[in-house]
N, C-alpha and C positions, 0 to 999 in steps of 0.2 A: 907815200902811203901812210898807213900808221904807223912810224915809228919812234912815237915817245915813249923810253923808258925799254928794260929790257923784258926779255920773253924764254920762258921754257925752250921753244922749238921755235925758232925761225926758219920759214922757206919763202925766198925774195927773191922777184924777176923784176923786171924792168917794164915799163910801157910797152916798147919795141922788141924784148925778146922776155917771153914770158919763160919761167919752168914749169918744165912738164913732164909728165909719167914719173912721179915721183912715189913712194909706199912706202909709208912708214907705220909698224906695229908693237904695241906691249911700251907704252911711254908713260909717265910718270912725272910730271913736273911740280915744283915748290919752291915756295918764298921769288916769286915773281910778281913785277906789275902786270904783263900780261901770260898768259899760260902756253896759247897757242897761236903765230901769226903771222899769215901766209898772204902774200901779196904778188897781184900779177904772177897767177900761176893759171895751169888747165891740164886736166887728167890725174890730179892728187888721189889718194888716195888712203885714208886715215883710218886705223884702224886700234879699238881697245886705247885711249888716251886718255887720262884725269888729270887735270889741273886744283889745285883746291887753297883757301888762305883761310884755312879752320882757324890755324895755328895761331899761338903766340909771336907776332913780330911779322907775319905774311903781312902784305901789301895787296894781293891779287885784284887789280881792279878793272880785268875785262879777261875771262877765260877762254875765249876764241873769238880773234877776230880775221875774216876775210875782206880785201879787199882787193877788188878786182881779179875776183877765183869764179872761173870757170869747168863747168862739166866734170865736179870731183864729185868724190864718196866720200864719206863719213861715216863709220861705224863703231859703236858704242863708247861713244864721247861724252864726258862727264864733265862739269865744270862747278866747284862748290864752294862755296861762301865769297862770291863775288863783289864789289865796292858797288858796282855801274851795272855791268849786264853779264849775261853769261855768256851767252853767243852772239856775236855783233857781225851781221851780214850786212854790209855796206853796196851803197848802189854800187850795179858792177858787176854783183857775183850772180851769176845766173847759172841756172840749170845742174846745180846740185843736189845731190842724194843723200838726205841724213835717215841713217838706220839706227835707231837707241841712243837719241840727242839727249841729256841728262842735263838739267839746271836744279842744284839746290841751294836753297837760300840767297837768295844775290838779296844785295840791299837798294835795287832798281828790277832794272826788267830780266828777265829767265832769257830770253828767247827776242832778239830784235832782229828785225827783217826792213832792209829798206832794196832788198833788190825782188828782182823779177823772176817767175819764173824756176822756185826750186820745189823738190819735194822731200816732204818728211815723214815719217812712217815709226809709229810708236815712240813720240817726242815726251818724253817727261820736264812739269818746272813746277817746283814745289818749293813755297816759303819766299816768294819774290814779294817784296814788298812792292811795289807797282803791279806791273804787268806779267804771268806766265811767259806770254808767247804776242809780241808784237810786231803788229805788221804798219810798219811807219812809212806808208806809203807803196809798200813794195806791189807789185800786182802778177797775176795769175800763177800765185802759190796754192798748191795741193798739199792737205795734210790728213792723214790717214791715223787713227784709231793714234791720239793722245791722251794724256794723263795731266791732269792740269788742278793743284789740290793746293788750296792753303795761298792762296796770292791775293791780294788787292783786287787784281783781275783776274781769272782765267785767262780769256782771248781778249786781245785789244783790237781795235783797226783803228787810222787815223784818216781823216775825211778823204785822204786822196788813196787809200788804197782801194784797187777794185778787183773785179773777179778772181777771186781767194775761195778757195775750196776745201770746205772742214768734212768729213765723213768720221762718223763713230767719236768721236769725242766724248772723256769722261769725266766730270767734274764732281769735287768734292770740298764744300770747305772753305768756296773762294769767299773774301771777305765784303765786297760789294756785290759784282755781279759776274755770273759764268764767261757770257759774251758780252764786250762793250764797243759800242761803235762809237767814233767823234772824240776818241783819246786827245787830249788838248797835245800838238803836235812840238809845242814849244817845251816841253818836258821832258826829261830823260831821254 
C-alpha cells in the first residue's frame, strides 16, 4: 500500500486478512510525512483526529490516506497545511462515511477521491490551491451540504468520474470556478 515514509497512526492489514472493527478517538498528530494511514482495513472507525504541518520543520505531505478501507466512519477529521492533498481516498476504498471531513490549506487538493461509492456529509476544504474536493475518477459518490471557500476549484471531476452526487453545496471565494468538470487527470 502506501507506505512511504512515517505516519501519525498507522492501521495495516494485508490483502488476505484485512483489520477490522477497529475505534480509535481524541488523536492528535505532528511533524509527520503522512498524519493518518490505514490500509486493507473494514469497519474502522475514526473519531475527533487532526493531523497538521502549520509548524516550523512539519513535513506533512498527505493527512489521510486510505487505501484499500472499506465500510468505515470518519468523524470530525481534520487535516491542515498539507504538501499534496489532505484526504487521499485511493481506488479500493468504498463505501465510507465521512462526518466533519476538514481540509485547510493543502498546497494541492483538499479532498481526492479516486474510489467508489462513499459518502460525505458537511465536508469542509478551504485554501487548497488546486482542488477543494476531487473526484479523480471515483464514481457513485454522495456528498451532502459542503463548505468549499477559497480554492482554485471548489469541486473538480476528472472525465472519467461519473454519477457523483452533490446536494446543498456552499461556495465562497473559489478562485476559478465553483464546479469544474474535465480537471486535466495527469495532475496532482
Amino acid at each position: 500500500g502506501e507506505s512511504s515514509g512515517d505516519a501519525g497512526l498507522v492501521i495495516q492489514g494485508t490483502e488476505g486478512n484485512p483489520v477490522s472493527d477497529v475505534s480509535i478517538t481524541n488523536i492528535e498528530a505532528y511533524y509527520n510525512y503522512n498524519g493518518l494511514r490505514i490500509s486493507y482495513a473494514k469497519d474502522i472507525s475514526i473519531s475527533s483526529f487532526l493531523t497538521h504541518g502549520c509548524n516550523s520543520g512539519d513535513d506533512l505531505e498527505i493527512g489521510v490516506t486510505l487505501y484499500n478501507v472499506t465500510s468505515s466512519e470518519f468523524r470530525y477529521v481534520t487535516t491542515q497545511c498539507t504538501d499534496t492533498v489532505g484526504f487521499n481516498l485511493t481506488e479500493g476504498s468504498h463505501n465510507n462515511i465521512f462526518i466533519t471531513a476538514q481540509s485547510y490549506s493543502s498546497d494541492g487538493v483538499g479532498i481526492k477521491v479516486a474510489s467508489n461509492r462513499n459518502y460525505f456529509n458537511n465536508t469542509y476544504a478551504y485554501n487548497s490551491d488546486y482542488v477543494g474536493l476531487l473526484f479523480y475518477g471515483g464514481d457513485d459518490n454522495k456528498v451532502n451540504y459542503g463548505y468549499y471557500h477559497s480554492n482554485k476549484y471548489g469541486i473538480g471531476f476528472t472525465r472519467g468520474a461519473e454519477n457523483n452526487q452533490i446536494l446543498e453545496p456552499n461556495f465562497d471565494d473559489n478562485e476559478d470556478y465553483d464546479i469544474h468538470h474535465g480537471y486535466d487527470s495527469n495532475s496532482t
